[in-house]
C-alpha positions in Angstrom: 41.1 49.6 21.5 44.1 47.9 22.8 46.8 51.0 22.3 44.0 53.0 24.4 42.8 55.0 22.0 38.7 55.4 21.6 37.5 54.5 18.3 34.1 56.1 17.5 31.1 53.8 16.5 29.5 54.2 12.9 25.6 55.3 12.9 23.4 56.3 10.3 24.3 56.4 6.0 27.1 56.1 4.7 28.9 59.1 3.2 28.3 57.7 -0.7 24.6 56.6 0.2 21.9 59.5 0.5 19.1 57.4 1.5 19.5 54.1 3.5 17.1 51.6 4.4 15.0 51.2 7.4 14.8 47.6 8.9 11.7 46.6 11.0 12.4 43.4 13.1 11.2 40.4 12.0 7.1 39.9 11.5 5.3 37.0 12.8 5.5 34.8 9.6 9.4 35.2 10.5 10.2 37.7 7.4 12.2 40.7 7.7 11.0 43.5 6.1 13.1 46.6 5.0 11.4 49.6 3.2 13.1 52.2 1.0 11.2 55.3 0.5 12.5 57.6 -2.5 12.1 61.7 -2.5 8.3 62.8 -2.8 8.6 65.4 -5.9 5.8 67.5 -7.3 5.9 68.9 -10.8 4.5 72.1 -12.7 3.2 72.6 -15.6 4.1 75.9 -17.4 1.2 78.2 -16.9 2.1 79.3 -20.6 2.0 75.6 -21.8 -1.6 75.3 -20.3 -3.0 78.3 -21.7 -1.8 77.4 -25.1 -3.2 73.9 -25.3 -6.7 75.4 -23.4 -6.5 78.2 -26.6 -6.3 75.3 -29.2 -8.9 72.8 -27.8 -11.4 75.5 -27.3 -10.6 76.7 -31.3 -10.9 72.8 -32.3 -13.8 72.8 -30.8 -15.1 75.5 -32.4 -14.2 74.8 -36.0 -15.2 70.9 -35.8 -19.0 72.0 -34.2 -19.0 74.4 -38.0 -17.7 71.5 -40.3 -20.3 69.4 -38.5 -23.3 71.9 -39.2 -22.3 72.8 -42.9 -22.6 69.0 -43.6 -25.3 68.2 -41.8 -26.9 71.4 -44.0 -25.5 69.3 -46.8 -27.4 65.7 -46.2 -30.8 67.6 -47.8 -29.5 67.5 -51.0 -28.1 63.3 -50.9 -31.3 60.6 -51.3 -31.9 58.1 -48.5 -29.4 55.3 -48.5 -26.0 53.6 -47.4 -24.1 57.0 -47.9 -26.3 59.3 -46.1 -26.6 56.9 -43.6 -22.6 56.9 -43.4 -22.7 61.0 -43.0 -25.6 60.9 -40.8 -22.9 58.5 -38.5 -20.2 61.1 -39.4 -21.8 64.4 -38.1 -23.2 62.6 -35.0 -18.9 61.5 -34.4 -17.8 65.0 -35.2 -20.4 66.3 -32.2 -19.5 64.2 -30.3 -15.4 65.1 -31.0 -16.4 68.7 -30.4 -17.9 68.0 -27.4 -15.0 66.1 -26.2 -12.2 69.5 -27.2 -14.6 71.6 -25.3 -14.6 69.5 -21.9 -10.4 69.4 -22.7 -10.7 73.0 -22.2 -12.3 72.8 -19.4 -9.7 70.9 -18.1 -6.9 72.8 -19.1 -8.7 75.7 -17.3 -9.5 74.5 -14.1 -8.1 75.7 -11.0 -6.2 72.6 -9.9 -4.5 71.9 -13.7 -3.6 75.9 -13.2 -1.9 75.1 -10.0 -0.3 71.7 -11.7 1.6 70.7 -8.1 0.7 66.8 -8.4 1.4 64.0 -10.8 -2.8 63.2 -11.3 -3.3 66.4 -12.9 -1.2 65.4 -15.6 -2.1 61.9 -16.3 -5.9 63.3 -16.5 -4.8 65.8 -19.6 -2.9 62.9 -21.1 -6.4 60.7 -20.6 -8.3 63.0 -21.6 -6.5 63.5 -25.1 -6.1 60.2 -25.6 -9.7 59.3 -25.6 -9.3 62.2 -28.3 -7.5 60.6 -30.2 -9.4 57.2 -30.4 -12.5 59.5 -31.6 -10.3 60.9 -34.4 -8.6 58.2 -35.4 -12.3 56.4 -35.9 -13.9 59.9 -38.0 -10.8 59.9 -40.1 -11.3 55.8 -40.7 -15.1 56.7 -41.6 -14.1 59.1 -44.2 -11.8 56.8 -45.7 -14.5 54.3 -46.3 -17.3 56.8 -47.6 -14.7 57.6 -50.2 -14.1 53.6 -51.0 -17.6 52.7 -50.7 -18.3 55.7 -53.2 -16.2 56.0 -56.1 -18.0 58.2 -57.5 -18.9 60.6 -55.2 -16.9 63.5 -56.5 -19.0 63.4 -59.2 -22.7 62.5 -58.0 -22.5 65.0 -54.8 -19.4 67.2 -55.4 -20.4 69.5 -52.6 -20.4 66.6 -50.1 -16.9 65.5 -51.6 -15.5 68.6 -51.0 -16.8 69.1 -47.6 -15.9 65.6 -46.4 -12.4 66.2 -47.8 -12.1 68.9 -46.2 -13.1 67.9 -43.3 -10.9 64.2 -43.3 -7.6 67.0 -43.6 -8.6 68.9 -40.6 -9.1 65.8 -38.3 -5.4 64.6 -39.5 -3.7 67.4 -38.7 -5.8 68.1 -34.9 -4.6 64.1 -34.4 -1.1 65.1 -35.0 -1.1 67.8 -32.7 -2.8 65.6 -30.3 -0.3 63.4 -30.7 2.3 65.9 -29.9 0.5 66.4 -26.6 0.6 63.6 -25.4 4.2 63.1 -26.1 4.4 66.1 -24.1 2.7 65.4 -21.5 4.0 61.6 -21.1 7.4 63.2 -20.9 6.8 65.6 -18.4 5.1 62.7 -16.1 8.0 60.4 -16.9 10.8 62.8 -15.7 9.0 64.5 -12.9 6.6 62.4 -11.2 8.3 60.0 -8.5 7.9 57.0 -7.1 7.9 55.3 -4.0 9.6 51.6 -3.7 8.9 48.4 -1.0 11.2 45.7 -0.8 11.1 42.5 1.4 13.5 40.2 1.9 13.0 36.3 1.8 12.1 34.5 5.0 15.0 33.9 7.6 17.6 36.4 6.0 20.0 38.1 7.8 19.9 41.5 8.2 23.7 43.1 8.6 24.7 45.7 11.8 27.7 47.6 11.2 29.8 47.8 14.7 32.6 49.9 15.3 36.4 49.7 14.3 38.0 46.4 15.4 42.1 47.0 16.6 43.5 47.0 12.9 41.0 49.6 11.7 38.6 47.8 9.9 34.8 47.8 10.5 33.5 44.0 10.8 29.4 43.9 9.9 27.8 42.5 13.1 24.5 40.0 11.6 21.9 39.8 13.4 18.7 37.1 12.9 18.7 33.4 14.1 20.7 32.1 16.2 23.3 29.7 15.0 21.9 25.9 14.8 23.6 24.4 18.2 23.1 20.7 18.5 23.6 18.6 21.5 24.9 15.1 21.3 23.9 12.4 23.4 26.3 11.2 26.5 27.3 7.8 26.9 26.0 6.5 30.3 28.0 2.9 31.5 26.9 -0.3 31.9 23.4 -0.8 33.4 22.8 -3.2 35.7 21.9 -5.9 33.1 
């Protein structure tokens, strides 16, 4: 600087920036790219969290496999027909919902969902129950319409009323605990999966340089980019010889 003095020259962030940008030059389409990458994060899944749900899917399981075979035991007794044909459709969803808890399980117990260090492990569980919850949420639909389509069921096949009853108030409360899950889940995946960004700037934009200290202190930017349009006016020539 003019008094003698050496300023120093500003590299690298900012002190209220953690992360700054990194500019590439420009590309052949004349663009200038600059790419921010965020903080690459892994999450875990509590071990006891895991365990628990794997408990409960392989008990679901269980107890909706039994409902199915006690009224499938039951269709003997109800003649060929519309509602038969409605439970018949019934017990093959609920084997099909057992099956479904049991393979959760297996999920929940596998080897990379016990480890839980990356963000796919999690959006698998919360795919997996939610293709749970489409299969309940289409049993419990069912039910409702046996019971509308047969008003008086309760009293031609009380046995199958009861059973179906029964059955429609287990599947409501395994969706709301599915439900619950997935809440859980989603939550986790929200707050502790990252992501990376990619921003490019329009064609021709200046990309700014910060230079050091000019004599009063202050730090001018230095822009880089095109060069400034110049143009070149035409000079007069005299007379020509006509």
């Amino acid at each position: 600087t003019p008094d003698g003095t050496t300023q120093p020259q500003t590299n690298g962030p900012t002190p209220d920036v953690t992360t700054q940008p990194k500019t590439s030059g420009p590309t052949s389409d004349g663009k200038t790219k600059t790419t921010t990458t965020g903080p690459t994060t892994t999450t875990t899944i509590s071990s006891t969290t895991t365990a628990s749900a794997k408990s409960q899917a392989e008990t679901t399981a269980t107890e909706i496999s039994s409902a199915s075979a006690e009224l499938t035991s039951l269709l003997s007794g109800v003649a060929n027909g519309t509602l038969k044909d409605s439970l018949t459709s019934l017990v093959s969803s609920l084997d099909g919902l057992s099956s479904t808890f049991t393979a959760l399980a297996s999920l929940l117990g596998s080897s990379r969902v016990k480890r839980a260090t990356d963000c796919d492990s999690i959006s698998n569980i919360i795919a997996k129950y939610q293709s749970i919850k489409i299969i309940l949420d289409s049993a419990i639909s069912a039910i409702t319409t046996i019971f509308t389509d047969n008003p008086t069921l309760e009293a031609d096949a009380k046995s199958v009323f009861d059973k179906i009853t029964d059955i429609k108030s287990t599947l409501e409360t395994k969706l709301s605990s599915v439900n619950t899950q997935i809440s859980s889940y989603q939550n986790t995946l929200n707050q502790d999966c990252a992501t990376t960004t990619s921003k490019t700037t329009p064609a021709g934009t200046k990309q700014p340089q910060t230079a050091g200290p000019t004599p009063d202190g202050t730090t001018q930017p230095q822009t880089t980019g095109p060069p400034p349009d110049v143009r070149t006016e035409p000079k007069p020539s005299g007379p020509t010889s006509d």
